[in-house]
Each structure stands twice: as structure tokens, then as C-alpha cells.
N, C-alpha and C positions, 0 to 999 in steps of 0.2 A: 717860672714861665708866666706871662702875660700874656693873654685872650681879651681884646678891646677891655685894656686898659683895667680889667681885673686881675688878679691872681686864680689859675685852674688848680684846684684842687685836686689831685689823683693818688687814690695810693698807691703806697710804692709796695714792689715786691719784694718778698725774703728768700735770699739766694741763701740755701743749703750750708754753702762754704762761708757763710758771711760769721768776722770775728763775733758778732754782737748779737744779743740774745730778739727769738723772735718776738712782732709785737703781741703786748696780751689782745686775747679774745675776748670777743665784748660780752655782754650778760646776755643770758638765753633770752629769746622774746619769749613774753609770755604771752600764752594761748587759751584764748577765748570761747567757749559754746554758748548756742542758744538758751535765750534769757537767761544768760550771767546777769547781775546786778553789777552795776560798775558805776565810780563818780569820775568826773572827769574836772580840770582847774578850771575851763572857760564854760561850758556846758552844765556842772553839775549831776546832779541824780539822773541815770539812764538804764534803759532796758537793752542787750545785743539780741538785734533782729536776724542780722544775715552774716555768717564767717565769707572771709574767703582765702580761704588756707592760710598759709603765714601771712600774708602780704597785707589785710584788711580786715576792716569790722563793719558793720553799719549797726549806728546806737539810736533808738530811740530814744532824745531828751524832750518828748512831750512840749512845746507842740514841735518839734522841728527834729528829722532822722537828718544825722550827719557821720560821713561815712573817715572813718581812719585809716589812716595807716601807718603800718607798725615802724618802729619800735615801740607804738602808743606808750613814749615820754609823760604825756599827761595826766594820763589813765590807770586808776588804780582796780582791782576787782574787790569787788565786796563780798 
């Protein structure tokens, strides 16, 4: 399907009855608390200031708080 001249991305569903196996599930997000240690690829050494349930973080990388969101791909915990 094309939406101005791009391809829309949507997934698709798994119907019950379907011959072919469903797709895998992806990796657990991992879950962050206040002042975790965490490095991050663009950022660097950082401090978690503020959770917000699954969805976010907000990291102190000293001088500049920049806030994530998950699957934080970049971000490892230390």
C-alpha cells in the first residue's frame, strides 16, 4: 500500500487458523530505575533521572537531560 508516495508499514495480524507459524515476540524491554548508571552510543555516561513506566526514561548526560524512549536500542545499563 502506498500513503503519498511512501510504503505504510502496519502489522499484520495472526489469524488462529493460519497454516504458518506465529511471528516471534520481540525481547523484553528492559526496565530502568532511578539513578540506574547507563551508557548510551550518542550520549555516553549518564545518570536515570525520571521513569515513566514502560514507555520512557529521562537520563542525565551532564550537561544536557534527554528523555528516551523504549525499546532504548542504544542504551545499555550498567
Amino acid at each position: 500500500m502506498m500513503v503519498n508516495g511512501a510504503r505504510a508499514t502496519a502489522t499484520r495480524r495472526y489469524l488462529p487458523t493460519s497454516p504458518f507459524k506465529p511471528p516471534p515476540e520481540g525481547p523484553p524491554v528492559e526496565r530502568y530505575a532511578l539513578d540506574d548508571l547507563v551508557t548510551h552510543d550518542k550520549y555516553g555516561l549518564g545518570r536515570v533521572i525520571l521513569v515513566e513506566g514502560d514507555t520512557a526514561v529521562v537520563v542525565d548526560f551532564a550537561p544536557r537531560r534527554v528523555r528516551i524512549m523504549a525499546p532504548f536500542a542504544k542504551m545499555i545499563k550498567l
